[in-house]
C-alpha positions in Angstrom: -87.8 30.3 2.2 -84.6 31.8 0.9 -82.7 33.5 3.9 -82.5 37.4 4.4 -79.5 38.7 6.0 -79.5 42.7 7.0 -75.6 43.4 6.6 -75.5 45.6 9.8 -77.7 43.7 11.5 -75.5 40.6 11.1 -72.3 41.9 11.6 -73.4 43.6 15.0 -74.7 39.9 16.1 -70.7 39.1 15.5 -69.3 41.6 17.2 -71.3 40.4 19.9 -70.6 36.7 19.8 -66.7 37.5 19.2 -66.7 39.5 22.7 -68.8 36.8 23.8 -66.5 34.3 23.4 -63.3 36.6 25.0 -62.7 36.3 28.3 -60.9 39.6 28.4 -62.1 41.5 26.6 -61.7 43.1 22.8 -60.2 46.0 21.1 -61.5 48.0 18.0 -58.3 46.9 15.9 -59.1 43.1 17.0 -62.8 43.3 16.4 -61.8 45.2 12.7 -59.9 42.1 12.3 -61.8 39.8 13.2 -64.7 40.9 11.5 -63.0 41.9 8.3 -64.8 45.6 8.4 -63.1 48.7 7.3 -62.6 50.7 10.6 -65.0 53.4 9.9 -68.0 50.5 9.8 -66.5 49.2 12.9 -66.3 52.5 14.9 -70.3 53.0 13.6 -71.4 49.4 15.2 -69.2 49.7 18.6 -70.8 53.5 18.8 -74.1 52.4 18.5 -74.1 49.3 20.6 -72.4 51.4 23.7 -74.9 54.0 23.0 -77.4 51.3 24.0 -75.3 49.4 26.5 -74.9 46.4 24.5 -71.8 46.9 24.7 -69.4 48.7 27.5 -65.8 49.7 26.9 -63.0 49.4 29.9 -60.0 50.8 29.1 -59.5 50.3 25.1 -61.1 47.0 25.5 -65.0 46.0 25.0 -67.0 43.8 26.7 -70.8 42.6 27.2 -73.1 45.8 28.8 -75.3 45.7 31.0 -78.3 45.7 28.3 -77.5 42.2 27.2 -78.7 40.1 30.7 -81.6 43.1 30.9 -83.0 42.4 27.3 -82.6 38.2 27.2 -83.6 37.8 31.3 -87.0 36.7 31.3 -86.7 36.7 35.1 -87.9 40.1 36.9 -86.9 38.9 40.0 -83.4 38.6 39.1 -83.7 42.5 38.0 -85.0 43.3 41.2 -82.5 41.5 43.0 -79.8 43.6 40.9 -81.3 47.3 41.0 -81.9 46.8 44.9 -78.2 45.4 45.4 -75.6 47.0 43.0 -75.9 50.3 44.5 -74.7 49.2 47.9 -71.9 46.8 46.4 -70.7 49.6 44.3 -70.1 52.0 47.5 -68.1 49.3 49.3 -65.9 49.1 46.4 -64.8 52.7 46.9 -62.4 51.5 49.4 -61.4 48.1 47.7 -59.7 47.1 45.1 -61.7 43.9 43.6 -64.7 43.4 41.8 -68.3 42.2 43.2 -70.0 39.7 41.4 -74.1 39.1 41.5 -75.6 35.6 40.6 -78.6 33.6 40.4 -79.4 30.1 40.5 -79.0 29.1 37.3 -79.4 25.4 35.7 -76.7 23.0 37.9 -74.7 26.3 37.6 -74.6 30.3 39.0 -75.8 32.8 36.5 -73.6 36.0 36.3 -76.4 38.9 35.9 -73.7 41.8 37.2 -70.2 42.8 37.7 -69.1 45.8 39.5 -64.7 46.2 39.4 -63.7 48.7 41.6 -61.0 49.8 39.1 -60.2 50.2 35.5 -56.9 48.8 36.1 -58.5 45.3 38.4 -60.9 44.3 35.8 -62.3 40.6 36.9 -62.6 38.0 34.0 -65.9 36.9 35.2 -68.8 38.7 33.0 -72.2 39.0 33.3 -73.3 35.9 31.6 -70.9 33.7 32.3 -72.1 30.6 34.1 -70.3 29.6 37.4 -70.0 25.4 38.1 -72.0 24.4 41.4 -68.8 22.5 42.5 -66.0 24.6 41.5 -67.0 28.1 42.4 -67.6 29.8 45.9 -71.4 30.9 44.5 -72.1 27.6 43.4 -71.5 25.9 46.9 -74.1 28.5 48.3 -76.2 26.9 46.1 -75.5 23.6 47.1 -75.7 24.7 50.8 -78.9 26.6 50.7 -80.9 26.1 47.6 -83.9 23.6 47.7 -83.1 21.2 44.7 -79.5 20.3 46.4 -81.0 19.4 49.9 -79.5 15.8 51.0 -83.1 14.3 50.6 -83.2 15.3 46.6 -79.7 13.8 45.6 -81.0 10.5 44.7 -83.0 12.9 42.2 -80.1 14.6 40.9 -78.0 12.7 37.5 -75.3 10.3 37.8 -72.8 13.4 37.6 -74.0 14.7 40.8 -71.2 14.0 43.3 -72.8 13.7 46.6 -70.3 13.5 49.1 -67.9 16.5 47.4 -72.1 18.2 48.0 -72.0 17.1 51.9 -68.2 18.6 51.6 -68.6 22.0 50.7 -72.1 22.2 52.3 -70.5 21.6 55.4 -67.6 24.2 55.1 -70.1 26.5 54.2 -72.1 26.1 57.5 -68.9 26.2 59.5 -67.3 29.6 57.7 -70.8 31.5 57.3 -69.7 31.7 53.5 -68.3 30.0 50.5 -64.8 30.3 49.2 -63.2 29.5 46.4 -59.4 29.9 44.3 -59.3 29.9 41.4 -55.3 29.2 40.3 -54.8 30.4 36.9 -56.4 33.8 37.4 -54.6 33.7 40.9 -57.9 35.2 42.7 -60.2 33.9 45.7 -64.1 34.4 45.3 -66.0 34.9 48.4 -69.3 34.2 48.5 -72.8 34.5 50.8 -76.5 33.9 50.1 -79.1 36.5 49.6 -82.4 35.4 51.0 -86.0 37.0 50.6 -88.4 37.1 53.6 -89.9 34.0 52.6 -86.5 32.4 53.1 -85.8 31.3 49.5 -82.5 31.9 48.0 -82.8 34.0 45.2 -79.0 35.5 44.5 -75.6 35.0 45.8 -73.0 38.0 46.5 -69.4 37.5 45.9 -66.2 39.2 45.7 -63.3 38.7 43.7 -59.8 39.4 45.6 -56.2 38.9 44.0 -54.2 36.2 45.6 -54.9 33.1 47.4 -56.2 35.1 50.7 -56.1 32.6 53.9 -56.5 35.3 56.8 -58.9 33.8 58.9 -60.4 37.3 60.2 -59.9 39.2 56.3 -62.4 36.7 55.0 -64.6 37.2 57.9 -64.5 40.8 57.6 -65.4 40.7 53.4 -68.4 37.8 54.6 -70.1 40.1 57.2 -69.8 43.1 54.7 -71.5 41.1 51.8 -74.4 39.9 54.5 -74.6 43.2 55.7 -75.8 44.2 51.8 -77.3 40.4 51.5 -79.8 41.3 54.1 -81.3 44.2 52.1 -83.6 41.7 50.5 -84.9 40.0 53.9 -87.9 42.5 53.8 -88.9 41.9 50.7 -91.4 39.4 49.4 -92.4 38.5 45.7 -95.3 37.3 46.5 -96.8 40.5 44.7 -95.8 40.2 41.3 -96.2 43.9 40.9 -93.8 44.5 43.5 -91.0 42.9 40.8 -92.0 44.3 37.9 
């Protein structure tokens, strides 16, 4: 069967996969270059995907809306997690200048569903979407610590890439901290992370926040820990047992 392309159709899956594939973000003149579209067919696709929060400008630059993880997440609980969470992260940002970061346990890695920066000038590189490693990343060490497929009992389950004892490591700095941590040194930021349980006990999201620098004060981090648990523990009431309850 001969294949059927809808011009605007196309060219606004492009868009999409060009800011995609930026880390920081595009402008209208790079998009109108990149796609090769006159700048009044450009200004008609990034109006109608922000309309419908495809797409979200910062600044002059575009990235991935909030739309995108709500329309391709199968996972209601995941929603649930963010509607219930993001209000309280966005108020402690008031007084901060970072960003907060919500994930899920993704596959070996931790799924970016939100990203709230504090301002438009401190704009984290981490998108919703991205996918965070288990052993590189402050959220992926939660998941090492606390979720069930990582407990010492299943690594003789896990692939030959699985490194066990780097696991034990960061499992065990976890447990002594009360949260992950993580710096990154070419964006020259540290990602603090802690586990968001529901009342069942399972882990079902990890908070973090993104602060510039290499930050080693002992009682800083434990300050930004306690305020992310204080938020985590919004969840330990609720149960998805109900599966109208998540809907």
């Amino acid at each position: 069967m001969e294949r059927y392309i809808i011009p605007s159709v196309f060219q606004a899956i492009q868009l999409c996969q060009f800011i995609a594939e930026s880390k920081t973000g595009l402008t209208a003149t790079q998009i109108e270059v990149a796609l090769h579209l006159p700048r009044t067919s450009v200004f008609r696709l990034l109006k109608t995907l922000s309309s419908e929060r495809i797409i979200e400008k910062r600044g002059t630059r575009y990235f991935y809306g909030s739309r995108v993880y709500e329309i391709s997440s199968a996972n209601s609980r995941a929603r649930y997690v963010q509607r219930l969470i993001a209000p309280s992260l966005a108020s402690l940002l008031t007084s901060s200048d970072c960003s907060a970061i919500i994930c899920v346990p993704g596959d070996y890695c931790a799924f970016v569903i939100d990203v709230l920066d504090a301002h438009p000038s401190r704009i984290s590189s981490i998108r919703p979407g991205s996918k965070l490693p288990l052993f590189h990343s402050a959220p992926g060490h939660i998941m090492l610590t606390h979720h069930d497929r990582y407990e010492p009992h299943r690594y003789s389950e896990e692939t030959t890439f699985f490194d066990q004892n780097l696991a034990t490591k960061h499992r065990t700095e976890v447990c002594t901290r009360g949260y992950a941590m993580s710096y990154y040194k070419k964006r020259n930021t540290t990602l603090l992370s802690v586990p968001v349980f529901i009342k069942e006990g399972e882990l079902v999201a990890m908070l973090a926040v993104e602060l510039e620098g290499e930050k080693t004060d002992y009682k800083a981090l434990q300050a930004w820990g306690e305020k992310l648990k204080s938020i985590a523990r919004i969840l330990v009431t609720y149960s998805f047992t109900d599966e109208e309850e998540v809907v």
